[in-house]
Residue frames as a rotation matrix with the C-alpha (Angstrom) as fourth column:
UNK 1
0.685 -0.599 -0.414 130.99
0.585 0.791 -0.176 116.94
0.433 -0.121 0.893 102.38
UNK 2
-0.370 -0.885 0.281 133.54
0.371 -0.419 -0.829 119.95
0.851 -0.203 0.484 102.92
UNK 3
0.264 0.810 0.524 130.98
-0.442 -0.381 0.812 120.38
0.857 -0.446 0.257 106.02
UNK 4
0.970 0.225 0.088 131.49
-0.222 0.687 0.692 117.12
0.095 -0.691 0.717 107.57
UNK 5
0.308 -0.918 -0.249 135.44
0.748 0.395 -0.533 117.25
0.588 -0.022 0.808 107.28
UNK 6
-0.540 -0.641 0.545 135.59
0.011 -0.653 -0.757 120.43
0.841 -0.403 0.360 108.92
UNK 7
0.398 0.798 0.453 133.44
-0.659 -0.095 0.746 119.49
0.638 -0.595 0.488 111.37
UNK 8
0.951 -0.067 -0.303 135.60
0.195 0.888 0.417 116.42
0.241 -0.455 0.857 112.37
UNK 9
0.079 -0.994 0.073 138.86
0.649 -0.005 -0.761 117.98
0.757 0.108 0.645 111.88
UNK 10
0.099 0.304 0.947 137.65
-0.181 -0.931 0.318 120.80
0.979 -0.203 -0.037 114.05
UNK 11
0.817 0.569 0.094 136.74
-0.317 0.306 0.898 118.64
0.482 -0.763 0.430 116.96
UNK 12
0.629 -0.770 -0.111 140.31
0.739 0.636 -0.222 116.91
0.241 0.057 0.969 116.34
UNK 13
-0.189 -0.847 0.497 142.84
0.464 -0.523 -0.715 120.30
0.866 0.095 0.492 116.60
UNK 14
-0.353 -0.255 -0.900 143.50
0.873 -0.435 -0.219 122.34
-0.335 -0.864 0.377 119.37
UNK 15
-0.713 -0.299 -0.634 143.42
0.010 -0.909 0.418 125.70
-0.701 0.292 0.651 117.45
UNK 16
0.004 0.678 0.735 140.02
0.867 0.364 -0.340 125.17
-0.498 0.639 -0.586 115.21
UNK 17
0.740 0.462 -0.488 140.06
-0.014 -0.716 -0.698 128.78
-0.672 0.523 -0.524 113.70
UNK 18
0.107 -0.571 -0.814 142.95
-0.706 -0.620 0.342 127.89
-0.700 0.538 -0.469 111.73
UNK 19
-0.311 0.569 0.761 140.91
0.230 0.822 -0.521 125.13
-0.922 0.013 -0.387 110.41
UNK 20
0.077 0.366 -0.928 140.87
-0.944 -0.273 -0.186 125.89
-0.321 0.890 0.324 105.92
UNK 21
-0.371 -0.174 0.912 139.63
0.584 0.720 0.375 123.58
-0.722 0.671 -0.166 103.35
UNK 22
-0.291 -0.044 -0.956 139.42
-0.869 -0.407 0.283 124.23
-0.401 0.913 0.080 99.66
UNK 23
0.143 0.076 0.987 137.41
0.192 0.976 -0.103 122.20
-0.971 0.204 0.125 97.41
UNK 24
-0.294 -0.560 -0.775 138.33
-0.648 -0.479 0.592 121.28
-0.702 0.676 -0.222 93.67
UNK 25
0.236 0.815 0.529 136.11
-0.311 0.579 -0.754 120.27
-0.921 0.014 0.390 91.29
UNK 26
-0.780 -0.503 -0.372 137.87
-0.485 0.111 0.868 118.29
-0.395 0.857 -0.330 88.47
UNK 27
-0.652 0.269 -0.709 136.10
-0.755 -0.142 0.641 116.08
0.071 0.953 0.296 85.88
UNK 28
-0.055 0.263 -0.963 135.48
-0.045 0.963 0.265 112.93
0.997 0.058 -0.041 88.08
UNK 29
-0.039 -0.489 -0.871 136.73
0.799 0.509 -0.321 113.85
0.600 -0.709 0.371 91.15
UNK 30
0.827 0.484 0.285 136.32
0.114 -0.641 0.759 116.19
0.550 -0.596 -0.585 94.23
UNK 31
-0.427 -0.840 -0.335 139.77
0.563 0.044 -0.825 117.17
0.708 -0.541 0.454 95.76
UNK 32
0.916 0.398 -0.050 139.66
0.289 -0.568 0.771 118.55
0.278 -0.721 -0.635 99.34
UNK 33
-0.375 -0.927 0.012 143.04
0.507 -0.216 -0.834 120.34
0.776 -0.306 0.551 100.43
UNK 34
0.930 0.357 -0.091 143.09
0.255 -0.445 0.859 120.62
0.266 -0.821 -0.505 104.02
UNK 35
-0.283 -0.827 0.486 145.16
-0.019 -0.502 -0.865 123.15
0.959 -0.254 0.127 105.77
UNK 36
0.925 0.235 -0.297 145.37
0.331 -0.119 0.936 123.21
0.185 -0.965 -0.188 109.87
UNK 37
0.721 -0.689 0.074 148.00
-0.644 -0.706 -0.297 124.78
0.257 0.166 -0.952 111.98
UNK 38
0.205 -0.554 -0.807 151.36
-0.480 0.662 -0.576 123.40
0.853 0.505 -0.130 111.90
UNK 39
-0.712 -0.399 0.578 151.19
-0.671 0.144 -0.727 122.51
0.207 -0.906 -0.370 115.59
UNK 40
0.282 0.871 0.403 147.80
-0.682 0.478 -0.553 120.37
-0.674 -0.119 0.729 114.81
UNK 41
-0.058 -0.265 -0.962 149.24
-0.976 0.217 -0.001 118.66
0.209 0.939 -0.271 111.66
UNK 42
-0.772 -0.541 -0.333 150.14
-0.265 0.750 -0.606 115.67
0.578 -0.379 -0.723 114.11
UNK 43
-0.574 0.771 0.274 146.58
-0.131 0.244 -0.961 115.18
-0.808 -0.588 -0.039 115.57
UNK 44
0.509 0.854 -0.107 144.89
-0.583 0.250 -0.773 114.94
-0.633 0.456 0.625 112.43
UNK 45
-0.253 -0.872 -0.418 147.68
-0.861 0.400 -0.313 112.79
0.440 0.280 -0.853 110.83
UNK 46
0.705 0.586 0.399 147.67
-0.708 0.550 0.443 110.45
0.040 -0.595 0.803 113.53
UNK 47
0.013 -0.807 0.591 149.70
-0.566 0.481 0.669 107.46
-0.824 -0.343 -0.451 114.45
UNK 48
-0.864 -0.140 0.483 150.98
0.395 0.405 0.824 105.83
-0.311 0.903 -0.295 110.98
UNK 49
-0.867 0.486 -0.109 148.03
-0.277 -0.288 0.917 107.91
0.414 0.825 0.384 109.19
UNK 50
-0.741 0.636 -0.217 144.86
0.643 0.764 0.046 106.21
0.195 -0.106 -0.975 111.01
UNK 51
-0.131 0.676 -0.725 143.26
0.488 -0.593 -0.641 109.28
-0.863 -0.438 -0.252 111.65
UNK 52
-0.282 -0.053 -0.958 143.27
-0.704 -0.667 0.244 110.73
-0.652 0.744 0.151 108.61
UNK 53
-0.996 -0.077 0.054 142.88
-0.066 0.982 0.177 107.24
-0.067 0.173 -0.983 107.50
UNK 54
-0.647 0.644 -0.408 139.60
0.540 0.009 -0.841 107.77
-0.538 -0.765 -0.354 109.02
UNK 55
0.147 0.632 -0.761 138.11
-0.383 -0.673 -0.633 110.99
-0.912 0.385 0.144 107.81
UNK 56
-0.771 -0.227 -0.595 139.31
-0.636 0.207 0.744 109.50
-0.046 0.952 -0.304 104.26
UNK 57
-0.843 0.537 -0.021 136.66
0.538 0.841 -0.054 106.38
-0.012 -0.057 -0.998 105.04
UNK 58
-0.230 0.971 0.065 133.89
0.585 0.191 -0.788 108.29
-0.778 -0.143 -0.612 105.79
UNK 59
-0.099 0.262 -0.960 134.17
-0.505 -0.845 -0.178 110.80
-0.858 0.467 0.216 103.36
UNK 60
-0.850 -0.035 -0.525 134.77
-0.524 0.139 0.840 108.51
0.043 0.990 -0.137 100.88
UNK 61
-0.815 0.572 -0.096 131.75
0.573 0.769 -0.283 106.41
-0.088 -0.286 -0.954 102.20
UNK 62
0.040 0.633 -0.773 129.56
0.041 -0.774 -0.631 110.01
-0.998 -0.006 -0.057 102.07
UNK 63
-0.372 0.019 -0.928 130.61
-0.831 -0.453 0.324 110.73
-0.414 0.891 0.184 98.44
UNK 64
-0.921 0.212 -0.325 129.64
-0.116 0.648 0.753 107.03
0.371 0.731 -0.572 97.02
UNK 65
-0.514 0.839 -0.177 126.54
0.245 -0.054 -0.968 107.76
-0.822 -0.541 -0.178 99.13
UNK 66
0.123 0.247 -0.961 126.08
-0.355 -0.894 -0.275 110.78
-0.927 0.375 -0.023 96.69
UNK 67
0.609 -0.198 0.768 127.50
0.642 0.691 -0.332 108.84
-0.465 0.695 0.548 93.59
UNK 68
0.948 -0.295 -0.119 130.51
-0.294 -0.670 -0.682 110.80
0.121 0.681 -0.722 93.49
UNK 69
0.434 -0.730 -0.529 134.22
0.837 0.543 -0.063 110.39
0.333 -0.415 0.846 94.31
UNK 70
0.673 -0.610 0.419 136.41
-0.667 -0.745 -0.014 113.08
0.321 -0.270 -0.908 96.49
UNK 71
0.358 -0.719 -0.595 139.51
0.726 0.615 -0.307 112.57
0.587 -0.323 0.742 98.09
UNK 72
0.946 -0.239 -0.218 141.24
-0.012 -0.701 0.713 114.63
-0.323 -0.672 -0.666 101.06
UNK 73
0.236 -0.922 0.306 144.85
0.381 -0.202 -0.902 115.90
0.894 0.329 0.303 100.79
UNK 74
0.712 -0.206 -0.671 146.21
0.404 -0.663 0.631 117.43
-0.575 -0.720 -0.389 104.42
UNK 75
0.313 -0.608 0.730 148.61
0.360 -0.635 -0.684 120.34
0.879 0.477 0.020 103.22
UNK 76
-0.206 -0.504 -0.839 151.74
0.914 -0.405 0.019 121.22
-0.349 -0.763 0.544 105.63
């Protein structure tokens, strides 16, 4: 999964090498904190959220694939 978000977010930014996620495996759940720079923040955002909106669908559509649950976080 932390594949296929940096794969999309990648495609999305201008700057891809400053392109970090971190995953966090809690008891139920799969946090992803993504970091991008602060000049990309606003391309993967998107207008009112819909991109991010986005990667949140499929990922969450990949993890109940898997029978798990994650969730994405963007970090300024």
């Amino acid at each position: 999964m932390k594949d296929l978000i940096e794969f999309v977010v990648k495609a999305l930014v201008d700057d891809p090498s400053e392109v970090r996620i971190t995953e966090i495996d809690a008891e139920r759940v799969t946090l992803f904190e993504l970091r991008v720079s602060k000049d990309d923040i606003g391309k993967v955002i998107g207008k009112k959220g819909k991109t991010v909106g986005a990667i949140r669908t499929i990922l969450n559509a990949v993890s109940t694939k898997q029978g798990k649950k994650a969730e994405l976080e963007v970090i300024e």
